[in-house]
C-alpha atoms as a printed R data frame, in Angstrom:
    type eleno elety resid chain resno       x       y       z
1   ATOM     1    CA   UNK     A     1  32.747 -13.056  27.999
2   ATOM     2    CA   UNK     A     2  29.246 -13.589  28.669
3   ATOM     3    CA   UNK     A     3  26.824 -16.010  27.405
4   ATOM     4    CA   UNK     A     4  23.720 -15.398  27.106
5   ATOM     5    CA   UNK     A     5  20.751 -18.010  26.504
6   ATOM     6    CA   UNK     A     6  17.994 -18.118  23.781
7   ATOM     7    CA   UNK     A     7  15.745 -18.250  26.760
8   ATOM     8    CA   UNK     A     8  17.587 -15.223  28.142
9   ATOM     9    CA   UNK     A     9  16.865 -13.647  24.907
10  ATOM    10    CA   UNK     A    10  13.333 -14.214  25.107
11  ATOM    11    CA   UNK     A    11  13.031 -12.592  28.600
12  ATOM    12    CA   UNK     A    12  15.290  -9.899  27.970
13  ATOM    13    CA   UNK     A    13  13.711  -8.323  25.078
14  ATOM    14    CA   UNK     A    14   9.834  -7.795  23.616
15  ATOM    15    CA   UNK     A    15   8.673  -7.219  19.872
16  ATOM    16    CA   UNK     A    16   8.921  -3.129  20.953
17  ATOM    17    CA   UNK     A    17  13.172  -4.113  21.512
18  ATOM    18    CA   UNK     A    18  13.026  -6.226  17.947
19  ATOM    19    CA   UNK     A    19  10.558  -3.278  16.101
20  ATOM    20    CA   UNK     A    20  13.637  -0.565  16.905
21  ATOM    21    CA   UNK     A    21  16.902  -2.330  16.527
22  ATOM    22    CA   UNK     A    22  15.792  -3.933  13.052
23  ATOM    23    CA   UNK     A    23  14.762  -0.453  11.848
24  ATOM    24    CA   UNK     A    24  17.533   1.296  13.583
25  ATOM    25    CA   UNK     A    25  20.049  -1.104  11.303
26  ATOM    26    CA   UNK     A    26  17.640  -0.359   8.263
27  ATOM    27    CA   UNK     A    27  18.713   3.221   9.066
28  ATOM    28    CA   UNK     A    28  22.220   2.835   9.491
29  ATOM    29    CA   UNK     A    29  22.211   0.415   6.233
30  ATOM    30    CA   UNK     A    30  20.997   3.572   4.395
31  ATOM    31    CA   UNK     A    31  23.513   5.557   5.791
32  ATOM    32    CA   UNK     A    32  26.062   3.352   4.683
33  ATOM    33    CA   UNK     A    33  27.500   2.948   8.476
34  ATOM    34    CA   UNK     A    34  27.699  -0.943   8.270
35  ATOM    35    CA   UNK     A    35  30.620  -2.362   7.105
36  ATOM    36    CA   UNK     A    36  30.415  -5.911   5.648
37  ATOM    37    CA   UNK     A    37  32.486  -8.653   4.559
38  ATOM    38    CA   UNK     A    38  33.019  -9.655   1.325
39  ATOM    39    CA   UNK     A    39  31.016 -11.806   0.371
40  ATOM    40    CA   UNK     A    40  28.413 -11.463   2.399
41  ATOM    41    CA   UNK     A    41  27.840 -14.923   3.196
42  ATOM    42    CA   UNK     A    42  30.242 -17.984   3.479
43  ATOM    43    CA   UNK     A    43  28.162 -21.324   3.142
44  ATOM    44    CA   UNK     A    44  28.723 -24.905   3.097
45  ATOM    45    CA   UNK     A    45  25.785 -26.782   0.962
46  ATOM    46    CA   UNK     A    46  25.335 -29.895   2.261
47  ATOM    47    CA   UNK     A    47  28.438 -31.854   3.941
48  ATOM    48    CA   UNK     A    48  28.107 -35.657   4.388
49  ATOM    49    CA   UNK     A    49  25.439 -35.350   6.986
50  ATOM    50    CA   UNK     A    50  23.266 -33.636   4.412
51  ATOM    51    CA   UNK     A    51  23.994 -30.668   6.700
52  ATOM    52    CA   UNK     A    52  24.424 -26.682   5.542
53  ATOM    53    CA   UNK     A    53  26.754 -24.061   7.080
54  ATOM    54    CA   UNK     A    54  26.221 -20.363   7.162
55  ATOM    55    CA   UNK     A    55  28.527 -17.499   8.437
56  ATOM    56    CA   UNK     A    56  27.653 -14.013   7.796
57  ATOM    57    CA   UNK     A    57  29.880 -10.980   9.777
58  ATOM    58    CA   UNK     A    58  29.355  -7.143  10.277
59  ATOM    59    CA   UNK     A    59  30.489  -3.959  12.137
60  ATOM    60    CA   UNK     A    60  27.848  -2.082  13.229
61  ATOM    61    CA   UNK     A    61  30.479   1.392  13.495
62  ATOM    62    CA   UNK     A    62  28.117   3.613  15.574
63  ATOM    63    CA   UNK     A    63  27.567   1.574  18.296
64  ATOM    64    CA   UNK     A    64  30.820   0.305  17.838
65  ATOM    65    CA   UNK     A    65  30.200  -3.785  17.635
66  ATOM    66    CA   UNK     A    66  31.363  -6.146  15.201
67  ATOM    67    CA   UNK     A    67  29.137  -9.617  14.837
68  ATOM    68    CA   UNK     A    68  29.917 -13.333  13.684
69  ATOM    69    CA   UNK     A    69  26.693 -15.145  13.072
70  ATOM    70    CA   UNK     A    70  27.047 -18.518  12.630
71  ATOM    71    CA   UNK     A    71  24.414 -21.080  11.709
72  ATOM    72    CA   UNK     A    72  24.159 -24.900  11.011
73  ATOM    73    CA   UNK     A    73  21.019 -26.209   9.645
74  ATOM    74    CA   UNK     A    74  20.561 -30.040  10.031
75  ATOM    75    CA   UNK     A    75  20.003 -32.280   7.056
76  ATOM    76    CA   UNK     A    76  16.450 -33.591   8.990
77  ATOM    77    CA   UNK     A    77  14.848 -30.449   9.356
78  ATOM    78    CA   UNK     A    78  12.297 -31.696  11.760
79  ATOM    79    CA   UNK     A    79  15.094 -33.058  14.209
80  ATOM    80    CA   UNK     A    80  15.082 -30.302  16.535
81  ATOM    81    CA   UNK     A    81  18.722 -29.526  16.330
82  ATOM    82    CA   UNK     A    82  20.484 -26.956  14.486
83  ATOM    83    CA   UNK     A    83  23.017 -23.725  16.004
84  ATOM    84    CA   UNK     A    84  22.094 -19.981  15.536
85  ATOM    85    CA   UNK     A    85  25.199 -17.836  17.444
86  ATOM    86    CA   UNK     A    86  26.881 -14.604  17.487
87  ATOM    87    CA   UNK     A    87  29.875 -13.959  18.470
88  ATOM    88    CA   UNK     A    88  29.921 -10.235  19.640
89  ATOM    89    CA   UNK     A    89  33.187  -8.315  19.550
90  ATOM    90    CA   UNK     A    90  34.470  -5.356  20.742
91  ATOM    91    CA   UNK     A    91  36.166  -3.047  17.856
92  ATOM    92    CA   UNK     A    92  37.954  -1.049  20.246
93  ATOM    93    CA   UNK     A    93  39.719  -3.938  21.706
94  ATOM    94    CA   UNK     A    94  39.482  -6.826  19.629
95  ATOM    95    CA   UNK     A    95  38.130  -8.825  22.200
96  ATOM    96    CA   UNK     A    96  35.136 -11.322  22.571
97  ATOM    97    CA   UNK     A    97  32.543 -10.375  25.059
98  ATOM    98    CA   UNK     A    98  29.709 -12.287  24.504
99  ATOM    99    CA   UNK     A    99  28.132 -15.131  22.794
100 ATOM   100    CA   UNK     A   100  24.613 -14.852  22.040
101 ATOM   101    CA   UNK     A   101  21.890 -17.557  21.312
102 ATOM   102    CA   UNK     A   102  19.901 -16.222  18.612
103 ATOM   103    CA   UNK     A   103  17.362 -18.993  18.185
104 ATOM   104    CA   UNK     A   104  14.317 -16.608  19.274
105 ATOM   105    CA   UNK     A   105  15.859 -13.422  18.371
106 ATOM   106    CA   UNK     A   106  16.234 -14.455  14.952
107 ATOM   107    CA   UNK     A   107  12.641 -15.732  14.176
108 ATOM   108    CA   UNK     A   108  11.981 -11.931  15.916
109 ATOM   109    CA   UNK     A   109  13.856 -10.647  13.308
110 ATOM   110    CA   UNK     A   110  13.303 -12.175  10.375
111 ATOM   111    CA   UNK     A   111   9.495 -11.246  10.731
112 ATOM   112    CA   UNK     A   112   9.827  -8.033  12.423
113 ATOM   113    CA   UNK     A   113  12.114  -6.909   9.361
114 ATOM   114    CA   UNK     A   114   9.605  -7.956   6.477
115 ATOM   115    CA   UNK     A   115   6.815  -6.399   8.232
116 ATOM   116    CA   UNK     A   116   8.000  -3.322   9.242
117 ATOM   117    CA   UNK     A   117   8.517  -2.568   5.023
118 ATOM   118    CA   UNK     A   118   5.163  -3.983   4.210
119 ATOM   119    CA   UNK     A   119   3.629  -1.919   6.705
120 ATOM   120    CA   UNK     A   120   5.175   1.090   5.580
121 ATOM   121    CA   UNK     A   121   3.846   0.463   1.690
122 ATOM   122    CA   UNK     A   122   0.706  -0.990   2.504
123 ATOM   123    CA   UNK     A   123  -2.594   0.615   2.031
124 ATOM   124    CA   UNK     A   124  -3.156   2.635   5.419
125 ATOM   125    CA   UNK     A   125  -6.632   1.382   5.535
126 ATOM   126    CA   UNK     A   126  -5.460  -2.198   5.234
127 ATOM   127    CA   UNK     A   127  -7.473  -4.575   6.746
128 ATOM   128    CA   UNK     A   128  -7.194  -7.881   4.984
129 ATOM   129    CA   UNK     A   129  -4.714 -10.084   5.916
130 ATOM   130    CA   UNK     A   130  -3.456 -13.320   4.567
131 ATOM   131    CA   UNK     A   131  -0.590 -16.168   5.799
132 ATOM   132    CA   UNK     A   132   0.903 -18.807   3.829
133 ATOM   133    CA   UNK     A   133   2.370 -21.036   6.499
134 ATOM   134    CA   UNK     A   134   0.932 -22.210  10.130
135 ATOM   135    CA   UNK     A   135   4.328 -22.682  11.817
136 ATOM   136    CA   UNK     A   136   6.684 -21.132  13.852
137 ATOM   137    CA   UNK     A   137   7.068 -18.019  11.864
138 ATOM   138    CA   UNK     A   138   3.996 -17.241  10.869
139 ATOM   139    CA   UNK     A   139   2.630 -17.672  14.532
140 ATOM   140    CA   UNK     A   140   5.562 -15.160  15.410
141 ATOM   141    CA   UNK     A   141   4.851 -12.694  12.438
142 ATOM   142    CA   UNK     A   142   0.799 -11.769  13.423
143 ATOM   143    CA   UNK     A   143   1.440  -9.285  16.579
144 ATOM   144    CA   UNK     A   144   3.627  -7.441  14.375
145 ATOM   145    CA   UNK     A   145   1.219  -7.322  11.583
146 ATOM   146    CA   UNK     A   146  -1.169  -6.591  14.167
147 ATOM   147    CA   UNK     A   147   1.134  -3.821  15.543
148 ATOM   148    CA   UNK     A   148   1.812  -2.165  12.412
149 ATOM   149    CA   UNK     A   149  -1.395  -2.525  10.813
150 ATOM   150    CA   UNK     A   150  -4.161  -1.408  13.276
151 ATOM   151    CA   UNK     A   151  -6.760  -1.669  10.620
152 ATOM   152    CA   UNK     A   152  -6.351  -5.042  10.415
153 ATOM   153    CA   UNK     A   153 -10.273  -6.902  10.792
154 ATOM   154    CA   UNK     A   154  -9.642 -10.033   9.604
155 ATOM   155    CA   UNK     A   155  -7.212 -13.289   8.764
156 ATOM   156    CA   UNK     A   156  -7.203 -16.257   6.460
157 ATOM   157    CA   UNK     A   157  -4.748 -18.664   6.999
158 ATOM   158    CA   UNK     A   158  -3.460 -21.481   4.324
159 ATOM   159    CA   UNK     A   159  -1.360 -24.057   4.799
160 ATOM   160    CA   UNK     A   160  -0.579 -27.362   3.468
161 ATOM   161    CA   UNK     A   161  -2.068 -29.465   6.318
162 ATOM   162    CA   UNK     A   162  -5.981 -28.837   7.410
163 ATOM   163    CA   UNK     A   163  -4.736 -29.484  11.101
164 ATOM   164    CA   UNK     A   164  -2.104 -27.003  11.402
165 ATOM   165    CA   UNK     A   165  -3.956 -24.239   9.484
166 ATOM   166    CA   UNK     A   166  -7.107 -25.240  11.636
167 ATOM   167    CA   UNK     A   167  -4.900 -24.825  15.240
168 ATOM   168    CA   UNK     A   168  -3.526 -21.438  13.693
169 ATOM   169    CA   UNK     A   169  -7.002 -20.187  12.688
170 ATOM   170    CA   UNK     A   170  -8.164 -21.072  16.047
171 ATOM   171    CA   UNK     A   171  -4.897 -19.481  18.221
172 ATOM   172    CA   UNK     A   172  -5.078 -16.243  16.232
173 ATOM   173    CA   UNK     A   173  -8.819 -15.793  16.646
174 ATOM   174    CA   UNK     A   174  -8.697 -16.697  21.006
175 ATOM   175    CA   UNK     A   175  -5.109 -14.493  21.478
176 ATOM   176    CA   UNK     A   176  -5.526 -11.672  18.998
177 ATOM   177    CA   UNK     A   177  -9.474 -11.492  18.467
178 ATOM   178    CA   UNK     A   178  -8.960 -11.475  15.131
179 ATOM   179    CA   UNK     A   179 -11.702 -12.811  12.616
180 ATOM   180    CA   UNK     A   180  -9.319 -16.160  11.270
181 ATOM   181    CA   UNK     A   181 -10.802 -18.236   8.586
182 ATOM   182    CA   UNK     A   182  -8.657 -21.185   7.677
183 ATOM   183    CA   UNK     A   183  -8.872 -21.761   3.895
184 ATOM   184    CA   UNK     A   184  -8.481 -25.094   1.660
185 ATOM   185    CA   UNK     A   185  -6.101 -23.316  -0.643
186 ATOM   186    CA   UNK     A   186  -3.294 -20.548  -0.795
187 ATOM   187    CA   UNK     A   187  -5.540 -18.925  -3.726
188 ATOM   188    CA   UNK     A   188  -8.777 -18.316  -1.734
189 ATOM   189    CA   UNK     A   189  -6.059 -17.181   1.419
190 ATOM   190    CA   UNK     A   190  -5.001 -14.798  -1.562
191 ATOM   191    CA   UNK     A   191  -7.633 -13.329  -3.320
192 ATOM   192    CA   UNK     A   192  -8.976  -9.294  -2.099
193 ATOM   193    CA   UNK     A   193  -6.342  -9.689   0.939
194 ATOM   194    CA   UNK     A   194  -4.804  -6.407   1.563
195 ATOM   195    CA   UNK     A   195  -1.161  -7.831   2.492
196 ATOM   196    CA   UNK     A   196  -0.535 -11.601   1.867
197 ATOM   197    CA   UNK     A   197   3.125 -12.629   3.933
198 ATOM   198    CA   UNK     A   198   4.637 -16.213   2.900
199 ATOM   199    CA   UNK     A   199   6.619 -18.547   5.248
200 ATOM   200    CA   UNK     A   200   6.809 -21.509   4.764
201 ATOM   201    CA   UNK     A   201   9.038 -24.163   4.125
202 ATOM   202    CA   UNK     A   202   7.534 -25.385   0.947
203 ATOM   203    CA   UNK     A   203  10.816 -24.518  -1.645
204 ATOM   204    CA   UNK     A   204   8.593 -23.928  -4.331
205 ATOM   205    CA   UNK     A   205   6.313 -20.955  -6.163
206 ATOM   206    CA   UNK     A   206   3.335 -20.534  -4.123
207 ATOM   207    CA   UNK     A   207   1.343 -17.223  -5.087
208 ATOM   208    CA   UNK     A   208   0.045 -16.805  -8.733
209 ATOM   209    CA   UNK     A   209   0.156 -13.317 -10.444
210 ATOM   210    CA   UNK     A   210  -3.874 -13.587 -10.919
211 ATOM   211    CA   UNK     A   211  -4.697 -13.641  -7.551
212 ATOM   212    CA   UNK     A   212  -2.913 -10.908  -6.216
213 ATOM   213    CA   UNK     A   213  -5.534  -7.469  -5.673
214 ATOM   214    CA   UNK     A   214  -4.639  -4.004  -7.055
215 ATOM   215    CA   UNK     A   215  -3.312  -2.173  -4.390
216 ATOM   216    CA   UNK     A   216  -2.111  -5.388  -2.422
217 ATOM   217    CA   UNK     A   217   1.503  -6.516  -1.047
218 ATOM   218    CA   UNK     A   218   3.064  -9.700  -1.243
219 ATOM   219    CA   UNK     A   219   5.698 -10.034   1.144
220 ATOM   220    CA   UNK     A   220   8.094 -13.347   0.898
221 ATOM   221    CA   UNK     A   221  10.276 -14.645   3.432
222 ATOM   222    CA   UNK     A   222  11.988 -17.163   0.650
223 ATOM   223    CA   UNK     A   223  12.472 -15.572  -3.092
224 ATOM   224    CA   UNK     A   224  11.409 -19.128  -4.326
225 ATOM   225    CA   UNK     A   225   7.524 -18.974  -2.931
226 ATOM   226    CA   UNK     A   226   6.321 -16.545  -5.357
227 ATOM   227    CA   UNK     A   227   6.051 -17.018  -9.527
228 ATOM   228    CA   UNK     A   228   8.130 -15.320 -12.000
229 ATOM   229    CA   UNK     A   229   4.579 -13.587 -13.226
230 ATOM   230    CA   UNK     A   230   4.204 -12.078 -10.149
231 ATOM   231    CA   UNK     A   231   7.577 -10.677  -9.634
232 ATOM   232    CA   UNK     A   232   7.585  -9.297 -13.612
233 ATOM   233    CA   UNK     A   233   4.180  -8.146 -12.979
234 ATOM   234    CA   UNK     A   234   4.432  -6.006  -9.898
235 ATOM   235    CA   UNK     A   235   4.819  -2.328  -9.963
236 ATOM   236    CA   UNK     A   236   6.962  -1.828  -7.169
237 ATOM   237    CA   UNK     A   237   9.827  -4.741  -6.336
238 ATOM   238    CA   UNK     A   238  12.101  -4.361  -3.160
239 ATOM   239    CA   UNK     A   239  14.111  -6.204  -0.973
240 ATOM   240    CA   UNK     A   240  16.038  -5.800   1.910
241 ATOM   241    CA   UNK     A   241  19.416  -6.034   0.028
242 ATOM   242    CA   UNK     A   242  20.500  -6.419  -3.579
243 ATOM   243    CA   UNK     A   243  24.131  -8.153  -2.840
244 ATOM   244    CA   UNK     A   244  22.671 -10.867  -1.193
245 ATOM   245    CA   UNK     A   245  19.303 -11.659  -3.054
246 ATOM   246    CA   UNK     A   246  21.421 -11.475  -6.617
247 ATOM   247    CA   UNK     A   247  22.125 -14.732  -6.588
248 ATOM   248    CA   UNK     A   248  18.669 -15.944  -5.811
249 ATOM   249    CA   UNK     A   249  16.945 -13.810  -8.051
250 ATOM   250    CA   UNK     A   250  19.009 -14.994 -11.209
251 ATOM   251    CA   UNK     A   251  18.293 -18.608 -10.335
252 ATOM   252    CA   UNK     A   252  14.506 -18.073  -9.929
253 ATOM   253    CA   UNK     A   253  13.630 -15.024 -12.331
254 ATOM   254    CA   UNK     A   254  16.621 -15.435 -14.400
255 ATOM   255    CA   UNK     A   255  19.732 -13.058 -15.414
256 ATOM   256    CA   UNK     A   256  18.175  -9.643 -15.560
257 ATOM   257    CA   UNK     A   257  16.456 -10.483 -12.293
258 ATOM   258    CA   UNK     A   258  18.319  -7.991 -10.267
259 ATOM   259    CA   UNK     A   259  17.681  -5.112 -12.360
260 ATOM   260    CA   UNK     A   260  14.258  -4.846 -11.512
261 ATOM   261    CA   UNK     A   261  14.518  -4.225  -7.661
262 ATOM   262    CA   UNK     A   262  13.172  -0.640  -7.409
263 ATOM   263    CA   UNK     A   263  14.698  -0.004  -4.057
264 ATOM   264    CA   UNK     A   264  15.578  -1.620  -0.646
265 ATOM   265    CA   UNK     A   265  13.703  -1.717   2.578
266 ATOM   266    CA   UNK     A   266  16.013   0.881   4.151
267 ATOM   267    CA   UNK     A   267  15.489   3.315   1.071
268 ATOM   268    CA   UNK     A   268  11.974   3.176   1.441
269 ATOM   269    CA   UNK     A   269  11.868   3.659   5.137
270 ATOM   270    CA   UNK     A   270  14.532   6.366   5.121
271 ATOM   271    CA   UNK     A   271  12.754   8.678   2.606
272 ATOM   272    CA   UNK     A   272  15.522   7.910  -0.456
273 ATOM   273    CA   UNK     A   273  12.169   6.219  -2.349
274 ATOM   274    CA   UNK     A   274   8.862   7.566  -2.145
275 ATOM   275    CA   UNK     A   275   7.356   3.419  -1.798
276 ATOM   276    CA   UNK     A   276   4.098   3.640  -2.733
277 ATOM   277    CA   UNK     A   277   2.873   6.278  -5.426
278 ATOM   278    CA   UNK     A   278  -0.926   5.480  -5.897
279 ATOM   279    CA   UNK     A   279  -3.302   3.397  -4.817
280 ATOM   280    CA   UNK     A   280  -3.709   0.850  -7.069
281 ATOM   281    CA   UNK     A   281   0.096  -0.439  -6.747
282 ATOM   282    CA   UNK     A   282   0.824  -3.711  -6.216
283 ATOM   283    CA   UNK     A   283   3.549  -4.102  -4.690
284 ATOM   284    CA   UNK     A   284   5.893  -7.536  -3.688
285 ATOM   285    CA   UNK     A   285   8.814  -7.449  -1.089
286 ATOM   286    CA   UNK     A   286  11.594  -9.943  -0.653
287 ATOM   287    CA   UNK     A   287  13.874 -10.615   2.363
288 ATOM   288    CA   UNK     A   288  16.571 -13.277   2.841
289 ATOM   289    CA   UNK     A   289  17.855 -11.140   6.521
290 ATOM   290    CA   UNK     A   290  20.263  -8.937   7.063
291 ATOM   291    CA   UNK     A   291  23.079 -10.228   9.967
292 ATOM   292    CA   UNK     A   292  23.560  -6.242  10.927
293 ATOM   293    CA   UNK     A   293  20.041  -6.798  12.481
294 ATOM   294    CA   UNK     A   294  21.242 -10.017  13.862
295 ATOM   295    CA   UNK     A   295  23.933  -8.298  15.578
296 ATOM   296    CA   UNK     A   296  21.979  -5.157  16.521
297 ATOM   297    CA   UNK     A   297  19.709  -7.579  18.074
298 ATOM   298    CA   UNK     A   298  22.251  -9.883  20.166
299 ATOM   299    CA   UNK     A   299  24.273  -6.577  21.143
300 ATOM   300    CA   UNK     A   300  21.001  -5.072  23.024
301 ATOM   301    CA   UNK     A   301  20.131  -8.741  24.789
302 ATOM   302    CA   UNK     A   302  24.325  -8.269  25.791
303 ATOM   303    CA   UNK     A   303  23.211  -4.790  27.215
304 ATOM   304    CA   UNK     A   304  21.083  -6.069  29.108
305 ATOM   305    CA   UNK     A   305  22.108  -8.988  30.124
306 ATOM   306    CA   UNK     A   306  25.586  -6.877  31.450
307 ATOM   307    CA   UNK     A   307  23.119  -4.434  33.492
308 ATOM   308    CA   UNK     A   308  21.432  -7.508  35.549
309 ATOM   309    CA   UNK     A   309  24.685  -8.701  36.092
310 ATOM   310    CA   UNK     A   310  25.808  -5.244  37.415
311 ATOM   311    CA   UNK     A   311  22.912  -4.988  39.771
């Protein structure tokens, strides 16, 4: 069984390796060639530590590879610690035959699979862009907004602390040369941007209904960062899956919350639903991530890993 490194992961694969396996488990979502557990996700809220527990398991069947993801997040979220694994295992034999750090494939992913369904309803002459959040994943989300959107001109960053929105503003502008304007507030980050993508940390409604453009998408990385207005008041509402964003959505929009999800990411990228219809849409996407693109992801660093081991 081989184990492979986070910082293996990071030299074994590039954002073109993350772009195809998320949207190559999109399509095999749609095709219904996943199989999943029931539930979908086993957690542990908060054990004496203050510390949660996550497991989440697939079989992807074409390939064939079954997954274990396992994650602990530590009660002091600014500790440093915390586990992201897969197990990998081998359908046709039962057997382990790798375990894969997913610490930087699964930042990869999480972004990678928001972006590639904003891209695909956003205006194609897009060039506004907005981010709520200076960390980690937002500095991780821009090449693939950059990527997917080629018509992107210009960035405004908000975030809550002038420093870390000012060293964002100042990154994006001398590694992308993109126009970056960091802004005092999430509203003037919001207002006539073209796409506006949330992650952050913050656990709490972040973008108001009013600011929001015709024609723009909102895409959230937590169900809790945008308003109940804006989520009522959009004209398209998807996310990447309606078993596991139920829950959420009844606790933050309330019981009838699931019924108005229009489609999923992999219906709209697989032709099922047309996306957008006109112009003028506004449209808000959702993801909580999908552990099939977990274990898409871990089984091609394991391919590749097993080839420089061959050579």
């Amino acid at each position: 069984m081989l184990s492979i490194t986070n910082e293996q992961c990071a030299q074994l694969l590039d954002l073109d390796d993350v772009l195809e396996r998320v949207s190559q488990a999109l399509e095999w979502e749609r095709l219904d060639r996943i199989t999943w557990p029931t539930p979908r996700s086993l957690n542990i809220l908060g054990d004496e530590a203050g510390n949660d527990y996550h497991v989440k398991a697939c079989v992807l069947e074409d390939i064939p590879i079954a997954g274990v993801r396992i994650v602990c997040h530590p009660g002091d979220d600014d500790s440093g610690g915390g586990t992201r694994l897969i197990l990998l295992i081998d359908p046709t034999t039962t057997q382990p035959i790798a375990l894969v750090d997913e610490s930087w494939n699964y930042a990869q992913r999480t972004v990678a699979s928001i972006v590639v369904a904003a891209a695909r309803v956003s205006a194609p002459d897009a060039s506004e862009l907005a981010i709520v959040g200076a960390g980690h994943l937002a500095r991780t989300a821009l090449p693939y907004c950059l990527k997917l959107l080629p018509n992107l001109k210009r960035l405004r960053v908000a975030s809550r602390r002038p420093e870390s929105r000012e060293r964002f503003a100042a990154w994006a502008a001398e590694t992308y040369g993109i126009a970056t304007h960091a802004t005092d507030s999430v509203e003037e980050a919001v207002r006539e941007a073209d796409l506006v993508l949330t992650c952050t940390s913050a656990q709490r409604p972040l973008v108001e209904d009013s600011w929001v453009s015709a024609g723009a998408v909102v895409a959230a990385l937590d169900t809790v960062e945008l308003t109940p207005e804006l989520v009522n008041g959009a004209d398209l509402f998807l996310v990447d899956s309606r078993e596991q964003l139920a829950g959420e959505l009844v606790q933050c929009f309330g019981e009838g919350a699931p019924d108005m999800i229009d489609a999923t990411f992999a219906e709209v990228l697989g032709g099922v639903h047309p996306g957008r219809t006109t112009p003028s849409q506004r449209i808000v996407l959702v993801s909580q991530g999908l552990a099939s693109q977990d274990v898409a992801l871990a089984h091609l660093a394991y391919e590749r890993a097993s080839a420089e081991a061959l050579v």
